[in-house]
N, C-alpha and C positions, 0 to 999 in steps of 0.2 A: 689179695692179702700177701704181702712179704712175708715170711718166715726164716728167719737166722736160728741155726741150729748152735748148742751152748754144748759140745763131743766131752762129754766128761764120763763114757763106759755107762754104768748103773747109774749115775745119778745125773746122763743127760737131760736136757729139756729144750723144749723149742721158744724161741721168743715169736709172737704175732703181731705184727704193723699195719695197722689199717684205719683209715679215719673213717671215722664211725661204728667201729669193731666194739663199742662198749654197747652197745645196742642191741647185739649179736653176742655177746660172750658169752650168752645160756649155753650156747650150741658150742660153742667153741671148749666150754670147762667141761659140759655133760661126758663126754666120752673117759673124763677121768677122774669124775665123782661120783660117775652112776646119779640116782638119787638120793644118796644120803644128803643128810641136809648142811649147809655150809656155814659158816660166820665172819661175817664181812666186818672188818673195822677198818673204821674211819676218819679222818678228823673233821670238824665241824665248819670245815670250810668249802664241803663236797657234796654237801647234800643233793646239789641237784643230781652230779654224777651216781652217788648212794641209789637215788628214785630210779636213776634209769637203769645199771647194773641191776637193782634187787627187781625189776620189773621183767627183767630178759632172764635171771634166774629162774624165776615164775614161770616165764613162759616156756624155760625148759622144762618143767618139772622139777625143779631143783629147791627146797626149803631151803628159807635162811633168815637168818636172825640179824643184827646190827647190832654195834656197838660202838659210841660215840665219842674222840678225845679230843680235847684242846689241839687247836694247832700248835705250831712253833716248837723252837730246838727245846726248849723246856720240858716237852712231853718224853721226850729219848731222857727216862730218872729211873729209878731204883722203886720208886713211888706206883710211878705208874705204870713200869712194869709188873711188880705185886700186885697190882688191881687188875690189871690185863688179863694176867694170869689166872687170877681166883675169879674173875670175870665168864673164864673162857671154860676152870671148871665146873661151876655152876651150873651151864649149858649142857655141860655131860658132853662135850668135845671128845674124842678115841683118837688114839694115836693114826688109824690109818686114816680123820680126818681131812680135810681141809680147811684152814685158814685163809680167806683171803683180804690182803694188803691191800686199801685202795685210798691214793694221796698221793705228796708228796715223802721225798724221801725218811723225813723223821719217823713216817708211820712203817713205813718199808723197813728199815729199822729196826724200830720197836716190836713189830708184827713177827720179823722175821727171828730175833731172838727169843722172844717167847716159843714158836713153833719150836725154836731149836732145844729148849729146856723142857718142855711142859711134856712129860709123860717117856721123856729120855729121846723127844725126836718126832714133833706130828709134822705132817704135810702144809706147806702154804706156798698163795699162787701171788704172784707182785701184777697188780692193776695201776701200775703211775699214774700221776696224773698229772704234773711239772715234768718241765724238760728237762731237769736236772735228773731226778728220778730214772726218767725212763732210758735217758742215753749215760746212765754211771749207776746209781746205786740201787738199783731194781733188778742190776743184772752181776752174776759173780757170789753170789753167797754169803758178801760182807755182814752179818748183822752184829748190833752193838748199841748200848746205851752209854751216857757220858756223865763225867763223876767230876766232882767239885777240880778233880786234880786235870782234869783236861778232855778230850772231845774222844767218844769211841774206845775206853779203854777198856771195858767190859763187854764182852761180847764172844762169839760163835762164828765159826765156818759153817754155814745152812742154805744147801742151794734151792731155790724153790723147785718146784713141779709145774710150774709155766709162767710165761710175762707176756700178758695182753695189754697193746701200747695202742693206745688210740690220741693219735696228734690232734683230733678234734678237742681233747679236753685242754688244752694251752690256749684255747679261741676266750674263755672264762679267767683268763691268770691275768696279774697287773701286769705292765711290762718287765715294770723292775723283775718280774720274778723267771721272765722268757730272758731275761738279759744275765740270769747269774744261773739259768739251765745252760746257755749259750758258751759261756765259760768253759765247760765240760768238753762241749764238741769243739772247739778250738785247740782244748788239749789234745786229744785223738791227732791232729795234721802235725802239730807240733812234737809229739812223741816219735813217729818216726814215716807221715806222711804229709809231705810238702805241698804234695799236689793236692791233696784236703785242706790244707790251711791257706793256700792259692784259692778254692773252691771258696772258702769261709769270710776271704777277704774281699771275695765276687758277690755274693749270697746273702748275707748275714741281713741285711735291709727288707728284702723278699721273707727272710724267714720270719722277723721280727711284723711284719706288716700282717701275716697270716696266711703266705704262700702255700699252700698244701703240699704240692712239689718238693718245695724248697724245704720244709719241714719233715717231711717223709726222707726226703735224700739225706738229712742229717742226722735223724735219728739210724737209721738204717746202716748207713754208715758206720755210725761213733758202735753202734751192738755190733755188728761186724767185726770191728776191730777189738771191743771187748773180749767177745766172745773166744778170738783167737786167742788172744793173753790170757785167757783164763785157761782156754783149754791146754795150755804150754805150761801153766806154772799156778794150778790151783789154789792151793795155798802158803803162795809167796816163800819158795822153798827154795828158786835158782836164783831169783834174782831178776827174771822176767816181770811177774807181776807187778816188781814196784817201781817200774815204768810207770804205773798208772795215776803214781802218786805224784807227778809233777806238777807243783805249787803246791800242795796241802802240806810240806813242812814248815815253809812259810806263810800259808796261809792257815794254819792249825795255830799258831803260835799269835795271828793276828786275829781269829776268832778268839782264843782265849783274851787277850789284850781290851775285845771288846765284852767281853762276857757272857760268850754263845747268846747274842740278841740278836733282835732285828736291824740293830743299827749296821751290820756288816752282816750280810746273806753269806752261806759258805761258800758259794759260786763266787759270789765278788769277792770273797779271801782267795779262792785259790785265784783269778782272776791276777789281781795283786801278785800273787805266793809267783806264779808264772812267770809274769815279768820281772819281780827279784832274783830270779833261780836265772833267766837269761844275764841281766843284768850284770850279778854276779859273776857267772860263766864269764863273760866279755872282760870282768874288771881284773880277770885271774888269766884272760891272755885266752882262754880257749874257745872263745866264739867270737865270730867278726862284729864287732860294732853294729854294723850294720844291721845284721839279724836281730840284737836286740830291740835295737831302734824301730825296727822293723814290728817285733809283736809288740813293743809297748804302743806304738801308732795306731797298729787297731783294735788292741783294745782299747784304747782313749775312744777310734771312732766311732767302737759298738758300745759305748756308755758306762763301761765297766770300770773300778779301778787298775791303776796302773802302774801305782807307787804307793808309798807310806802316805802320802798327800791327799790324795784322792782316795784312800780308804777312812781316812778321818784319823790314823795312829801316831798320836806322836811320842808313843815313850820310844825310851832308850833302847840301844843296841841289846846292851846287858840284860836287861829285862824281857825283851823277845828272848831271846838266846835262853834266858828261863823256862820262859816258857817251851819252849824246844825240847830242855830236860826229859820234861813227863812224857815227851810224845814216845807213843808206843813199838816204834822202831826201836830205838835205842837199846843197843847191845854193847856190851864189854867196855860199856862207855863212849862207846862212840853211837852218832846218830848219821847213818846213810844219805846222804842229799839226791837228790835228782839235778846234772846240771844237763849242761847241752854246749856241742861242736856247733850249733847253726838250728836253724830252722827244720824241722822232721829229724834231727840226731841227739835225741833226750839217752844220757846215759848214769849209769849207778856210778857215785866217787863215794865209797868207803872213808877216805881221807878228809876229809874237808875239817879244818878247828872249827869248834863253837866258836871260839873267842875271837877267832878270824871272821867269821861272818858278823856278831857283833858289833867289831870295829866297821865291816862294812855298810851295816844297816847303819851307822850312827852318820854315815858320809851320805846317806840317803838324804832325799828332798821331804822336808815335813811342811813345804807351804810356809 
């Protein structure tokens, strides 16, 4: 078993990598829930994962209960976080607790703001189970639900109390949904390590195919490198942290576009968001041509979008660039970009116009 340690003083925690680890996680949560009894929620797409975690819970000794939500971005609501919640009181849940997260990211989410609210702060543990999840939003503390006015604007700093990754649960995902996890870890080389996205541009076929290897090296990886940005810059206070955010301003502004659906997965926004943000960089003199050229190529070859085109977006500049408004960076009127010098050199420009990048998305390809 890998273990990536998450150095945050009292509110460290260890993340655990292992295929087949969900089989085993009785043993692995016991030592930090004792036997109190736990409540695992879920979304309704994970049953079979559900059987086998609530079966290894058992076989520790450990009670627990379930509870069942819709998949999809939908569930991250104001709705179902109230239900969650009075869900989770009914249970007679205590603040020294355990919750545990098992899904993809929307339920990590969802699961995680709740713990962070319900009783001023209970315990919960992130069980991913998408790639996406497990190498980005399972780890770091991020929780959050999303409001009519835009994606993630509600929400908490709440680090769990551990992350049990088992790559064996991606063998059950469509691809489409290992190809907008994939997204994520492509980010990681291109934030500030070249030789990981060298790695990604070797690999990525192996991974998608079901490589175990290949799957364990990237997840490993991409929480490695979280883990340090997290431990540097908690909660995005230097300016380190939101490195991590490379594509999601443009790709938050092209989920919104689409209407937090299925028809654009968040992976394939920032996907997209990614090579906009090179794109851009190149069109303003500060990255070589080449490099951009360079990520939008593969992400074209690992199936992802890679332009307005291929995400399906054809409104206007102006109208992205609204949407951008609500994103929840935005201070003193200005919105923070993530550009990039090249490949592995993603840096923070303070400076950048809205209405400059508008104009640039409007010179974009819509097919």
């Amino acid at each position: 078993m890998k273990t990536v340690p998450v150095a945050l003083g009292k509110r460290s925690y260890d993340i655990h990598i292992e295929q087949g680890l969900l089989g085993r996680a009785g043993e692995v949560i016991a030592p930090l829930v004792g036997k109190r009894p736990v409540v695992v929620v879920a979304d309704r797409n994970v049953k079979v994962h559900l059987s086998t975690l609530r079966g290894s819970l058992g076989a520790a000794g450990i009670p627990s209960e379930a509870i069942e939500l819709p998949a999809g971005e939908a569930t991250k609501s104001w709705d179902q976080l109230a239900a969650l919640t009075d869900r989770l009181l009914d249970l007679g849940v205590e603040r020294s607790d355990h919750i545990i997260a098992l899904g993809g990211g929307v339920i990590g989410d969802l699961v995680g703001f709740a713990a962070a609210i319900l009783k001023r702060g209970c315990n919960f543990i992130q069980v991913p189970t998408t790639l996406l999840a497990q190498v980005d939003s399972s780890v770091g503390g991020k929780t959050a639900i999303n409001t009519p006015a835009g994606k993630n604007l509600v929400g908490a700093f709440h680090q769990p109390a551990m992350v049990l990754i088992d790559p064996a649960t991606l063998d059950t995902l469509p691809l489409r949904q290992v190809r907008a996890g994939y997204a994520e870890v492509v980010k990681y080389g291109l934030i500030d390590d070249p030789d990981f996205f060298a790695w990604c541009e070797a690999n990525f076929e192996a991974l998608y195919a079901g490589d175990s290897m290949a799957r364990e090296t990237a997840i490993a990886r991409s929480v490695a490198a979280k883990a340090r940005i997290v431990a540097e810059d908690e909660r995005e206070t230097t300016g380190k942290r939101a490195l991590l955010n490379l594509g999601h301003t443009f790709g938050h502004a092209l989920e919104a576009e689409s209407g937090f659906s299925d028809r654009l997965f968040h992976g394939e926004a920032v996907a997209a968001g990614m090579a906009l943000a090179f794109a851009y960089s190149a069109e303003k003199g500060l990255c070589p041509k080449e490099d951009s050229e360079r990520v939008k190529a593969h992400l074209r070859a690992a199936g992802l979008p890679h332009d307005l085109a291929s995400a399906g977006i054809g409104a206007s500049g102006a109208r992205l660039a609204d949407h951008m408004r609500h994103d929840k960076k935005m201070a003193a009127g200005t919105l923070p970009f993530l550009l990039a010098h090249g490949v592995g050199q993603t840096y923070l420009d303070r400076d950048v116009a809205l209405d400059d990048v508008a104009a640039f998305l409007d010179r974009c390809d819509r097919g």
